[in-house]
C-alpha positions as CSV (number, residue, x, y, z in Angstrom):
1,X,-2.7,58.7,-89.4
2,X,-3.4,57.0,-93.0
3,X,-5.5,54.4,-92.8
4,X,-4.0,53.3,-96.4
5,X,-0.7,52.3,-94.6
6,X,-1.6,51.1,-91.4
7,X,-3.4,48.7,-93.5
8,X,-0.6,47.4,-95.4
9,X,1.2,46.9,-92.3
10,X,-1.1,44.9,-91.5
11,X,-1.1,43.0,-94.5
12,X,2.5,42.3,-95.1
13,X,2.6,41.3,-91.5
14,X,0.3,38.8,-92.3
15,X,1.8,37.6,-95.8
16,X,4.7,36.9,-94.0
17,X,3.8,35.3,-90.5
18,X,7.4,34.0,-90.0
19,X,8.9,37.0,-90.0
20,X,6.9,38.9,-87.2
21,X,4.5,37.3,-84.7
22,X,1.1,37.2,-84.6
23,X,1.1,40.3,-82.1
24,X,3.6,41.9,-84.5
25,X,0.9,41.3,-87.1
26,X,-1.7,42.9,-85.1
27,X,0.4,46.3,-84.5
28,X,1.5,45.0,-80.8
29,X,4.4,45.0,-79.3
30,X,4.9,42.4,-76.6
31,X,7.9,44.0,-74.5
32,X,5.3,47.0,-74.3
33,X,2.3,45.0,-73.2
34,X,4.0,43.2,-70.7
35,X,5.1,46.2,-69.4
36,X,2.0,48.2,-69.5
37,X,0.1,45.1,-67.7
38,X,2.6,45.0,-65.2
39,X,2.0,48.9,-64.7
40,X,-1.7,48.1,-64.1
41,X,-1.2,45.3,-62.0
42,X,1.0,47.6,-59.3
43,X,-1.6,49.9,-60.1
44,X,-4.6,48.0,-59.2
45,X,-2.5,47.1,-56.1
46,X,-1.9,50.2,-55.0
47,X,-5.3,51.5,-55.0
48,X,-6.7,48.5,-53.8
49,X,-4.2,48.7,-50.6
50,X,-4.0,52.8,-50.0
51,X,-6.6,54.2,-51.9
52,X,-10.3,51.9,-52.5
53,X,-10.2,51.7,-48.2
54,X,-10.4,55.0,-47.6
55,X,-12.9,55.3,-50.3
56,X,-15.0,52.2,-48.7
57,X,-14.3,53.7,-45.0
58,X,-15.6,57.3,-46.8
59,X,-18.8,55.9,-48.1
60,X,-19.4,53.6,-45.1
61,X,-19.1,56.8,-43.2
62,X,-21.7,58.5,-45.4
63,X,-23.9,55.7,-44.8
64,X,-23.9,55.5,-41.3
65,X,-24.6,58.9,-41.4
66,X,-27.4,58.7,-43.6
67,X,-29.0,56.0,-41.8
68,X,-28.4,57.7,-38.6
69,X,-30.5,61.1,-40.1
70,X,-32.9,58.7,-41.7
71,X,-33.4,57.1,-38.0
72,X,-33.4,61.1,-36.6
73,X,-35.7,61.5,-38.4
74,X,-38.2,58.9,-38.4
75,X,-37.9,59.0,-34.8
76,X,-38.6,63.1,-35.0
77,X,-41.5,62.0,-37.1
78,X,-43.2,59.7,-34.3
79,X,-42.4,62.2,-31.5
80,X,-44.4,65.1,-33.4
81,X,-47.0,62.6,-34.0
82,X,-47.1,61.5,-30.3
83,X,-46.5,65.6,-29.6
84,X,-49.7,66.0,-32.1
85,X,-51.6,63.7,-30.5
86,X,-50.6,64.8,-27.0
87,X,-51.6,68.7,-27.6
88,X,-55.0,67.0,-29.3
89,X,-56.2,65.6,-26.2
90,X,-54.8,68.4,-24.2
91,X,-57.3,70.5,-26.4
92,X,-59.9,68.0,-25.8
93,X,-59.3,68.3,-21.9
94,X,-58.8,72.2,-21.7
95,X,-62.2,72.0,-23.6
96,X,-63.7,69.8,-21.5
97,X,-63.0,71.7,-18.2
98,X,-63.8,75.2,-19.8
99,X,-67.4,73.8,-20.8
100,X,-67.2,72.5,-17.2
101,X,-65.9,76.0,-15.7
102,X,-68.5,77.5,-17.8
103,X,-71.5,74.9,-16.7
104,X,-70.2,75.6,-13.1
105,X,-69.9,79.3,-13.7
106,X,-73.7,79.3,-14.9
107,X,-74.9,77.0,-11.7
108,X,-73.3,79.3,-9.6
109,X,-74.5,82.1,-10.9
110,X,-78.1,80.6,-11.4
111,X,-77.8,79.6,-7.6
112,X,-77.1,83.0,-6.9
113,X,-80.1,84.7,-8.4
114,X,-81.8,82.1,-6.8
115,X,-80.3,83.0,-3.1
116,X,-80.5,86.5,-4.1
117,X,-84.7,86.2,-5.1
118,X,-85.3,83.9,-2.1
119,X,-83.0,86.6,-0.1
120,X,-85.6,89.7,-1.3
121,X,-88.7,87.6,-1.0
122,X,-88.2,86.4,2.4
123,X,-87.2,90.1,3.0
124,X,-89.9,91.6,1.6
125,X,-92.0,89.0,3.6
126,X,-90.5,90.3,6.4
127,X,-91.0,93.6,5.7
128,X,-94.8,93.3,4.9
129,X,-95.1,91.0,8.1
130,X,-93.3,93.9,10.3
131,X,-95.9,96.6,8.4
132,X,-99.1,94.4,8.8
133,X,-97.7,94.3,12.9
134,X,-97.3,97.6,13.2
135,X,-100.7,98.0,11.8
136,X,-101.7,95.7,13.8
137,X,-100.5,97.5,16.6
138,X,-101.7,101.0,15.3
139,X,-105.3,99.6,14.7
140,X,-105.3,98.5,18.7
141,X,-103.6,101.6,20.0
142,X,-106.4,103.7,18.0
143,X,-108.7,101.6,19.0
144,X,-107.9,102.0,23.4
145,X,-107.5,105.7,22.4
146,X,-111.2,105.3,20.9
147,X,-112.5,103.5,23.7
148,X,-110.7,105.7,26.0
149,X,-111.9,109.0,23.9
150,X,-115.6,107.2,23.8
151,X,-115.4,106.5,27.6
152,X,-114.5,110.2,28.5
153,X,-117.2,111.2,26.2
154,X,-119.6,109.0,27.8
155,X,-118.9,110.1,31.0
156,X,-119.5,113.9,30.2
157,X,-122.5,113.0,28.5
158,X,-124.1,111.3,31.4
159,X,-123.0,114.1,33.4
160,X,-124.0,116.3,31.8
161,X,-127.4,114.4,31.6
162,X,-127.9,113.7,35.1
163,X,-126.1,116.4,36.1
164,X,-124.0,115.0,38.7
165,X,-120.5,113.6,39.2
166,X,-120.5,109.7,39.9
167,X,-117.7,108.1,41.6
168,X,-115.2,106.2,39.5
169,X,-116.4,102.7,40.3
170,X,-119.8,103.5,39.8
171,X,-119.0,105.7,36.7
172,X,-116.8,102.7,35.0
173,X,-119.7,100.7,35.3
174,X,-122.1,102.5,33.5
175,X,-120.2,103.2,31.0
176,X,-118.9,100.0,30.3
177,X,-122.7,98.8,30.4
178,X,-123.4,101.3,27.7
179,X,-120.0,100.1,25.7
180,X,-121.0,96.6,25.8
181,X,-124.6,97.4,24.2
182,X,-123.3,99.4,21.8
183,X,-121.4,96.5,20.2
């Protein structure tokens, strides 16, 4: 388009206001605006009544379900906190009663060294308490078969001394006589 003639359009419209309008002037026509605003009018109606509610009910819908995920997930937020904090003092416990298992553990094993050493020694008491008896018992069994040999060796010494047998009673006598100086 040439601006050159648009212009004087423009200007002989406005030389000669009586014969056109002002909207004449201005390159309008009024038939076509009224038209073309009452186009836009049943326009605007239209969309207002069929199509801006589904778009409102479309974002509302988006909204509630972006609150809703927002809510999801503030909510999943807390629960692995709480779940965080939960399996933090379930550590804190299973801790707690494995140094207590292990405490335990070590007194009961400690207890049984203990039972076990008390166990041997009173054992091996025992067993030098049963030797020393039979010792014991040894030492005065050697001992009657000493005094018993000595006796009989006594008696055939004085026998053989005096040369005659003596009676028992009179022999036991003697001898014992003899024993007790002889201590």
């Amino acid at each position: 388009m040439d601006y050159s003639t648009s212009f004087n359009t423009f200007a002989n419209a406005a030389a000669d206001p009586e014969k056109t309008g002002i909207l004449a002037s201005l390159g309008i026509d009024w038939m076509l605006l009224a038209f073309q605003t009452i186009a836009f009018l049943i326009l605007v109606v239209l969309l207002g009544k069929f199509v801006y509610p589904v778009f409102v009910r479309i974002i509302d819908e988006r909204q509630e379900k972006i609150d809703a995920a927002t809510n999801a997930a503030e909510q999943a937020e807390q629960t692995a906190a709480a779940a965080q904090e939960d399996v933090a003092k379930l550590l804190k416990e299973a801790r707690k009663e494995a140094s207590a298992i292990v405490a335990t553990a070590k007194d009961e094993a400690n207890a049984a060294i203990e039972a076990s050493e008390k166990k041997a020694k009173s054992r091996a008491e025992k067993i030098v308490a049963d030797a020393h008896d039979q010792i014991e018992k040894d030492v005065i069994a050697a001992r009657k078969t000493l005094h018993n040999d000595t006796i009989d060796l006594v008696a055939m010494a004085t026998e053989k001394i005096i040369g005659k047998t003596m009676t028992g009673a009179i022999d036991d006598k003697v001898i014992a006589a003899a024993v007790k100086e002889a201590k």
